[in-house]
N, C-alpha and C positions, 0 to 999 in steps of 0.2 A: 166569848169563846175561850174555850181553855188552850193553852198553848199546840195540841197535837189538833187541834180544829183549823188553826189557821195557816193560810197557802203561806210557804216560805221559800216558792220556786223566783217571785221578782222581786224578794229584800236583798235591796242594795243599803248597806248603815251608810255610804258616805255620799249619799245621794241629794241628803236632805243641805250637808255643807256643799257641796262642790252645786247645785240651783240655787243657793241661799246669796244674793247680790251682796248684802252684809255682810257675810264673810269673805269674801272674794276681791278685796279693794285692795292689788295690789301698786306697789308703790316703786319707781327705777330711785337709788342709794344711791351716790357717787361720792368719791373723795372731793374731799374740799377742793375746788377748785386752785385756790391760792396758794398753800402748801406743796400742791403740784409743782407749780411753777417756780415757789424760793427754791424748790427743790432742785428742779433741772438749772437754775440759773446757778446754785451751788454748785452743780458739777462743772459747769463751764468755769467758774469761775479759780476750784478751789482744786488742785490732782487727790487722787481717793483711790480706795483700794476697795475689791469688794470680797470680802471675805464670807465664807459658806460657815455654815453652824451646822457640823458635821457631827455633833454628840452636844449634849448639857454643860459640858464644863466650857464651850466657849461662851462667854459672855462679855459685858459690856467692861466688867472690871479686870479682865482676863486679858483684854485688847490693849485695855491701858495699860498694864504694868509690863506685858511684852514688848508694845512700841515705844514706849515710853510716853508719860501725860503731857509732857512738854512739848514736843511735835506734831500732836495731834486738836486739828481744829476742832472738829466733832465727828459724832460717831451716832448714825443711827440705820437704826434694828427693821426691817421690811418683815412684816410676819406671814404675810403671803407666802413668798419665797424663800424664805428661809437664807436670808442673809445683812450683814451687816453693810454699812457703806461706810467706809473710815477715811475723812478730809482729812489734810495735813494743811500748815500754812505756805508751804513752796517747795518749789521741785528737790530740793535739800534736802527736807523733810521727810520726804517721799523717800529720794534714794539710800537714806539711813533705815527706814524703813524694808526696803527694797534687801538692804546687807543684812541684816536681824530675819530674815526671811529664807536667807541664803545659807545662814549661819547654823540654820534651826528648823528645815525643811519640812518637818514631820510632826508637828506642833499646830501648825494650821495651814488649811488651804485656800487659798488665795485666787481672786483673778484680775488682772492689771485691767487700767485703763478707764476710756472716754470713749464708748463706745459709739459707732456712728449714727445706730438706729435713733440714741434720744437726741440726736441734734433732730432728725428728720421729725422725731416728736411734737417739735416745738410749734406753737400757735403759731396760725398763718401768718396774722399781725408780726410774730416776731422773727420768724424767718425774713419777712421784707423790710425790716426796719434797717434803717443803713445806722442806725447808731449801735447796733450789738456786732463784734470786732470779730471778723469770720477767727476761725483756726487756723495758725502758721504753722509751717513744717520749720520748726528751732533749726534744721539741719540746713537750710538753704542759707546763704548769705544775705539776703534779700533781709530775711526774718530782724537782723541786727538794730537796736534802737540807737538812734544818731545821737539821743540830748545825753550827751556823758560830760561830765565837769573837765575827765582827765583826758586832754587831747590823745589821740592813738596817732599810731606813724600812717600818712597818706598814704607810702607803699609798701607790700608786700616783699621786700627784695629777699633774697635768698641770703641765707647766712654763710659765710667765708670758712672755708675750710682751710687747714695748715697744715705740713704732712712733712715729717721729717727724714729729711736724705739721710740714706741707712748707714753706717759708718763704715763696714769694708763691704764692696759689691762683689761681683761674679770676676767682672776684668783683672780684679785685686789679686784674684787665685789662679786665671789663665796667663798671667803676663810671665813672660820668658823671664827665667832663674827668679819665681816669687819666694822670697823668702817665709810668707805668709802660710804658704801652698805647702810651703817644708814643713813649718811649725804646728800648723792645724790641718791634722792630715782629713781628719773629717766634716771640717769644713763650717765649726762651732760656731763662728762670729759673723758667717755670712749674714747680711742683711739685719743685723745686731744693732739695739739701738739705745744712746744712754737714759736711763729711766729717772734719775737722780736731778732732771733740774732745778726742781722747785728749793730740794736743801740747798741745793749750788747758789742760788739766787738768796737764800735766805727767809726764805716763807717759812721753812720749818727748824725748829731750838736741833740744833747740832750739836752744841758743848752742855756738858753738865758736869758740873763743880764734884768731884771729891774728896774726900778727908782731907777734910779744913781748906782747901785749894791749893793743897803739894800735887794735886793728881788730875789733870780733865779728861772726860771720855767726851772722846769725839765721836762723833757718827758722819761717815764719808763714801757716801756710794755703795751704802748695802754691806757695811764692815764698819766695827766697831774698833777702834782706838783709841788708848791710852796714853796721855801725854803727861808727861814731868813737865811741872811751871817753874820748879826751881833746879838749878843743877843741881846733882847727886853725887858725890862722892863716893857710893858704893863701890864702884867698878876700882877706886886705886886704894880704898880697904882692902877688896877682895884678893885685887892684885900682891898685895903685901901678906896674905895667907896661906894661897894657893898660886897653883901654875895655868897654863893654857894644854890643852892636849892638842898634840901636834897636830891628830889628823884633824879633829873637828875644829880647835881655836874655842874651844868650852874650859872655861875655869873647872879643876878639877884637884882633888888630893891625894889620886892614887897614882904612882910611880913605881917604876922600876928600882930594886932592892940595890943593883948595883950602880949602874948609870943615872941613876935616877930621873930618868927617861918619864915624862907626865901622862896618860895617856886616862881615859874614861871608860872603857869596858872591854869587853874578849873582842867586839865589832872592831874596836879602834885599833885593841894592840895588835892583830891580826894585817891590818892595813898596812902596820909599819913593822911587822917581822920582819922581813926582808933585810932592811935598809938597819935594823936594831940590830941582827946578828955580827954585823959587819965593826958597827961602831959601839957597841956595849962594850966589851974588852978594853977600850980605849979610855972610858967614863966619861964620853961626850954625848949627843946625843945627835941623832941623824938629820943630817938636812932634806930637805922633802925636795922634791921637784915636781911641778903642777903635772908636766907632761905624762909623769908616771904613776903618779897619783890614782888609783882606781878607786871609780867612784860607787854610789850604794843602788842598788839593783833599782832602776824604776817601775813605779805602782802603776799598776792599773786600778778602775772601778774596784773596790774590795769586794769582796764574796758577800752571797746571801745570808743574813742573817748573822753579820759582823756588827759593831758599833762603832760606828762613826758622832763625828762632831759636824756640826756647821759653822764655816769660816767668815762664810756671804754671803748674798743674795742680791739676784740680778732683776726677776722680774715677781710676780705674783706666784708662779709656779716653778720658775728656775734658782734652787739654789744649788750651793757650790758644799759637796764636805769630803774631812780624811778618814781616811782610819784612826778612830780610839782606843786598839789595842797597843798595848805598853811599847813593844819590839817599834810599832809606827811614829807611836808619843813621841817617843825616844827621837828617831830619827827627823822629824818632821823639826823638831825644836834644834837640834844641832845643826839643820841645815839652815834655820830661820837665824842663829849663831855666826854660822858659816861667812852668810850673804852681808850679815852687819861688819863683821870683822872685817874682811876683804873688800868689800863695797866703803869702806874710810876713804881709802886710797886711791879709789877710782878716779880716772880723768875725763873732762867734764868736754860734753860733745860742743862740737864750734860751727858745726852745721846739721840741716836736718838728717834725724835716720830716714830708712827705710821702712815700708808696709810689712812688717811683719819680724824685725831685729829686735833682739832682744836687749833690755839694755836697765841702766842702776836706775831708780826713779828717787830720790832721796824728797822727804819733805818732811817738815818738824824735825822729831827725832828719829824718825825714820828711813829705814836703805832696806830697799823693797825690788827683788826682781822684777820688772815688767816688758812686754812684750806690745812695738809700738801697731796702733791699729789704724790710724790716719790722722796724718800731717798737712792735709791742705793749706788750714790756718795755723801759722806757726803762736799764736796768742791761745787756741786751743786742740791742742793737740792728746787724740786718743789715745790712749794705752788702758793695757789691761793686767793686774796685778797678779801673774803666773800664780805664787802661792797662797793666796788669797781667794781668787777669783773675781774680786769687783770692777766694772768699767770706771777709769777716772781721767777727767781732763786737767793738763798742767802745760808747764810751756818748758822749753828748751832752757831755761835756766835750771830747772830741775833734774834734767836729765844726763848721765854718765855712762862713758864705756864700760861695757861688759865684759870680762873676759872669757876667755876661755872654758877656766878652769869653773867660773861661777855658772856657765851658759852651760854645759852639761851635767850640772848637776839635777837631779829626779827632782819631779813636780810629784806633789801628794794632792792636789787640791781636784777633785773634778764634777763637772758640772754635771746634775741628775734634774731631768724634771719630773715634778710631784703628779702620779699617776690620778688621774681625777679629776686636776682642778683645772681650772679654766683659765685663763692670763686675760687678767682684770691690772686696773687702775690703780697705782700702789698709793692706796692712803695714808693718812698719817699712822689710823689705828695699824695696820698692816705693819708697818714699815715701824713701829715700836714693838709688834709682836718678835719679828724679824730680827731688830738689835736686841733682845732679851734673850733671845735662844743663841745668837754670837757665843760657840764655845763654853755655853754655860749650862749645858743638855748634853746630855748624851742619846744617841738614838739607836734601837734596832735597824740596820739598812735589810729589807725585804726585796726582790727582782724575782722578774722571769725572763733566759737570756732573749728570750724571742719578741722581748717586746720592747725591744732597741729602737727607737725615731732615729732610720737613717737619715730623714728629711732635715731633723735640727741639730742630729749627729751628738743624742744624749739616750740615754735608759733611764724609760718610766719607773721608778722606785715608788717604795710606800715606806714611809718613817716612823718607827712608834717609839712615844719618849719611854727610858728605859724603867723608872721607879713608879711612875703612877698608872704605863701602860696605856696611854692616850696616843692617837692616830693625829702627826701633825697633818697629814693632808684632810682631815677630817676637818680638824681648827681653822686652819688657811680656807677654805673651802664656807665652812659657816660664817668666817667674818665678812667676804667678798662677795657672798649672795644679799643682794639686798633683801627686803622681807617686807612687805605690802603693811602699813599703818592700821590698825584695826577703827573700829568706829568710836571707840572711848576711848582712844590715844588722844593725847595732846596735841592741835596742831602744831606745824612746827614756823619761824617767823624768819626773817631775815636774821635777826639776833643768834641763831645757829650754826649762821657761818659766820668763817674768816674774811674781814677785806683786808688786801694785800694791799700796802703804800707802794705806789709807784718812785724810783729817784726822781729827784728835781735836779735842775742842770737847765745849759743852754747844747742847742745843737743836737736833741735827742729824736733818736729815731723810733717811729710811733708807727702804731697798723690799728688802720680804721674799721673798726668793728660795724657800726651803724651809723649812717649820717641823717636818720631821718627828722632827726630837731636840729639840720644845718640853719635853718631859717629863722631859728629863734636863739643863734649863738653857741650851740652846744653839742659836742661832738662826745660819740664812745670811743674809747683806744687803747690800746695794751701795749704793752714790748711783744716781739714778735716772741721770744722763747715763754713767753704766758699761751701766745696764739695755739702753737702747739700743743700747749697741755690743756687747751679748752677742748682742741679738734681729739683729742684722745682721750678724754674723758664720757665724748658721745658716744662711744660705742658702748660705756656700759648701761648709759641710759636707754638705748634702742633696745639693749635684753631684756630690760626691765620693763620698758615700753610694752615690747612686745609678747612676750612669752611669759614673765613673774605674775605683774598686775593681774590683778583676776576679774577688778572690778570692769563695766562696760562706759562706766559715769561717772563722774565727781564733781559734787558745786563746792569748790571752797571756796571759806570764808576771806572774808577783808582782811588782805597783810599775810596770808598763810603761804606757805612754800607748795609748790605742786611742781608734776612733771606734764607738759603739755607737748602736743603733736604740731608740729610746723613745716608746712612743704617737704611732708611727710615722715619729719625727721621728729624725735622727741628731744626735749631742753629743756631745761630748768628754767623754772620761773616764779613769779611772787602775783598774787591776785590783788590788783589795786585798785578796782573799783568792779561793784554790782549794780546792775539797772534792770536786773529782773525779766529780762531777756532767752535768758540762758548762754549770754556772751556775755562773762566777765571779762574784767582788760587785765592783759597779763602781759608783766613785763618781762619779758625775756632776761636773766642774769649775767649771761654769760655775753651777750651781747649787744640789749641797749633798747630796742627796738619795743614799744608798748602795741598790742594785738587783740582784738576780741575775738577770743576762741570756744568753741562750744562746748559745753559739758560735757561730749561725747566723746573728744578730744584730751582731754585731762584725766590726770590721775595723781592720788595722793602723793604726796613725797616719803618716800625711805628716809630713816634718819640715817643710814650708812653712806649714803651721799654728803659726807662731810666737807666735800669737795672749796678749798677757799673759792673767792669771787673774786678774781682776775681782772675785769672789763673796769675801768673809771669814767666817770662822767667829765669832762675838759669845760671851761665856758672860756669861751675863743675871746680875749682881751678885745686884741684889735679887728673886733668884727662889729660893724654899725648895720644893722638889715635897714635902716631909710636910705641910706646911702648907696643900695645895690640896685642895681636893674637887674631885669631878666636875664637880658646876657651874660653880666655878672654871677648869678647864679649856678649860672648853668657850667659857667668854664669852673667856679668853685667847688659845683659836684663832681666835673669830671676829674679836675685833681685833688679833690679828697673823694676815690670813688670805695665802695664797700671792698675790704679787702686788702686796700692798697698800703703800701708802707710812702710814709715822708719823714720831713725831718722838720720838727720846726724852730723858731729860734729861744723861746727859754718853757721852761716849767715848771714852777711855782705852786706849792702848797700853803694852803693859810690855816694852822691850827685852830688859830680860833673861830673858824668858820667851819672847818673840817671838809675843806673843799678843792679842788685842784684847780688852776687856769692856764691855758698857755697862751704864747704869744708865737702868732702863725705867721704874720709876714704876709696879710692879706693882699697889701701893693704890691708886693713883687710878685705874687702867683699872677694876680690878673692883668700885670705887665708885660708880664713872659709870652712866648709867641706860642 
């Protein structure tokens, strides 16, 4: 039949396949069984990232050279779903990965994690098999692995804090007729504290050699100092050239035509018109009397947008400056003149001063007005260098009557704090920026009157150096922020800091940092004036801690310096051993104490943390651990307890061990009642 002959109302074409049994044989595909399971056993075993293939250009070569090849175990592609699973070898790995993510956000998208659905995946079999090691939470203590080579301390004890009694208090200023009250009418010194001990002790180079060693600059309390090594003979050249001018006592070679009266400028001759009218006729010249003597107008703060110097510096954000304009130059040097000349003569005090008298401080070659700030201990006794500004301790040999005539002359020096920055930890790098700008700068002084701290009884200023136009509070400010280590920094080692040598001696008194290796002979200890500067140097770790770090994690490596979290406080420490855990053991620096602390807890180290390392390891001579009982122990911890100060009988250094020992007098402690 021809095409238009035959019914085409029941052609079905796929009728003949879909009845045809031959064609219909179909078959259930599945993934290899086995690949499934390296697979899930992979992810337990190995942390992985899984990353979406969100366009062509992410791929397998694209993953590596972003994470870099070296921390990555493998890497495979789910074509299904369209994403990658990227192993790394350990949690390290991972959170370098994790920073490279953070760094670069928009580069690829990522989704963290172990998630819980393919644990519940896993074969019946292997859910119940007790040899496959459930999942710990790193975070609980429980989590911690015991087999570590490097014993850790049994306890937890809290770390010792040191806090230094302020040098004048509030009684200082309310005590009937304070002469303190007089002198500091706004109240500058209250609660004031010396910043300077570590140079005082000698941790930090003070002297440095000039021209050929006729010259040393010293550096003393936040002011720089120039000392003659040899005597000079200038001053009775000079003397044989010129004269002294009456009023100021400044060598000079301008005189009077007739009297020949010596005198230094229109300031001077004006001083002694009076007394020149009287006795010029005569061709003698006038004798001064202190009482009548008028003195040069006292400075206040200089005006905005004057130039000033800096004399010294007290803390990170306190420093001390005068006016730089000529009329002040002038004057500031004649009275620095003034004090040397008359301060020769001075007679020397034979008992203590008072809280707040002013009085000759003389040391080296120097005669320095100072004003005393507390006497308790006559071996150190506070004062504070009027024209200067620097806090310095010295003792009653040093110090001379004032008189009169020196006690009212005008102070140029005063104290401004640097709007901005924050009073931090004075480093070494700090405290050489400090001595370089000593007088050797000249600065715009900037204010606004209204923004005076009644509270510390200074105005906030802004300092910009005058020639290159840079902002020191800008500089002071970048050096004292610390700055989070990047992930291709170098770590940093012990070899980065300072250790400070303790003296040896007999009879030295010691403050017990950690005793938690009492049982195996070996005690931490410092002098107490270290104690101090470790208890004040935590506060700039808690900022850092808290608010800089950016990171949530850190595994560092073997030996490497980090900042870790302790009884909730952050401290420097060094990671001395890993077990895979995620509790390295970290030895605490400043104190002694070894800890397995969690990665969660850690973070990189700043290299602005130059901070030396204070705490020494001791190994106790005469301590035999077979020879103790329990109860011996126990009275041994309580008097060497964390914190406490003793005294023991010698302390001995062995260089060629490089090691310290003392000898504690173990019989008499555990004799004692």
């Amino acid at each position: 039949p021809t095409m238009s002959e035959i019914n085409w109302e029941n052609f079905d074409p796929q009728a003949e396949h879909y009845y045809d049994e031959g064609s219909n044989k179909y078959e259930n595909v599945s993934a290899d069984s086995t690949a499934t399971n390296d697979r899930k056993k992979r992810q337990l075993q190995y942390p992985y990232l899984v990353v979406r293939k969100k366009h062509a250009l992410i791929t397998e070569s694209l993953l590596k050279n972003f994470f870099g090849e070296a921390i990555i175990y493998g890497i495979e592609y789910r074509t299904a779903s369209g994403v990658f699973f990227v192993y790394f070898h350990n949690l390290g790995s991972l959170e370098a990965a994790k920073i490279k993510i953070r760094q670069f956000p928009n580069i690829i998208d990522c989704v963290e994690g172990r998630p819980n659905y393919y644990q519940n995946q896993l074969p019946s079999d292997q859910l119940h098999n007790e040899n496959v090691m459930p999942m710990e939470d790193l975070t609980d203590k429980n989590g911690i692995d015991e087999k570590r080579t490097i014993k850790v301390s049994e306890k937890e004890s809290q770390h010792p804090a040191f806090h230094k009694v302020p040098i004048v208090i509030k009684a200082d200023y309310s005590a009937k007729n304070s002469l303190i009250a007089k002198n500091d009418v706004y109240q500058r010194y209250l609660n004031v504290k010396h910043e300077f001990a570590l140079e005082r002790l000698g941790v930090y180079v003070t002297v440095d050699s000039l021209e050929k060693d006729q010259v040393k600059q010293q550096r003393r309390s936040g002011r720089k100092v120039e000392l003659e090594t040899k005597p000079s003979d200038s001053e009775s050249k000079l003397a044989q050239r010129a004269n002294m001018c009456l009023a100021c006592m400044c060598y000079t070679d301008n005189s009077c035509k007739f009297c020949s009266m010596p005198f230094c400028n229109k300031t001077c001759f004006n001083k002694l018109s009076t007394l020149h009218k009287e006795t010029c006729a005569t061709g003698k010249w006038p004798i001064l009397d202190e009482t009548i003597d008028e003195q040069f107008t006292k400075l206040k703060l200089p005006p905005s947008g004057s130039n000033v110097k800096i004399t010294a510096f007290e803390q990170s954000n306190v420093v001390y400056v005068r006016s730089a304009e000529i009329h002040a130059e002038v004057a500031y040097f004649k009275l620095i003149s003034d004090v040397m000349c008359h301060g020769k003569s001075a007679t020397k005090l034979t008992k203590l001063p008072r809280c707040g008298e002013l009085v000759i401080y003389k040391i080296d070659t120097e005669i320095i007005r100072a004003m005393v700030l507390n006497v308790e201990d006559p071996q150190a006794i506070y004062i504070v260098c009027v024209d200067y500004g620097s806090v310095e301790i010295t003792t009653l040999d040093c110090l001379y009557e004032c008189s009169y005539y020196l006690a009212s002359l005008p102070r140029y020096t005063v104290p401004v704090l640097l709007r901005g920055v924050p009073k931090r930890y004075l480093t070494s790098n700090l405290c050489g920026v400090f001595y370089e700008l000593n007088d050797n700068y000249t600065f715009v002084l900037k204010y606004a009157k209204h923004d005076f701290d009644a509270g510390k009884g200074m105005q906030r200023v802004l300092l910009i150096e005058t020639e290159m136009n840079r902002s020191l509070n800008r500089l002071v400010k970048t050096i004292i922020t610390p700055v989070e280590p990047t992930l291709y920094t170098n770590p940093l080692t012990e070899d980065y800091l300072h250790h400070v040598y303790l003296p040896n001696g007999k009879h030295m008194e010691l403050v017990v940092m950690d005793n938690s290796y009492l049982k195996d002979g070996i005690i931490y200890c410092t002098l107490l004036e270290y104690a101090y500067e470790i208890t004040q140097l935590q506060r700039d770790l808690q900022f850092y801690g808290e608010s800089l770090a950016k990171r949530t994690y850190y595994a560092p490596r073997k030996n490497e310096l980090c900042i870790c979290k302790y009884h909730d406080k952050w401290c420097r420490g060094i990671c001395m051993e890993i077990v895979g855990d995620g509790y390295p053991s970290i030895l605490f620096l400043d104190y002694g104490n070894i800890t397995p602390i969690h990665i969660d807890y850690i973070r990189p180290y700043a290299p602005q943390f130059n901070y030396p390392i204070l705490t020494i390891l001791f190994v106790i001579n005469d301590l035999v651990p077979c020879d103790m009982s329990d109860s011996h122990w126990i009275k041994l911890e309580q008097q060497l307890a964390i914190g406490s100060i003793f005294k023991c009988n010698e302390v001995s250094y062995d260089e060629k061990e490089n090691n310290y020992s003392m000898c504690l007098g173990v019989d008499a402690i555990l004799s004692s009642k």
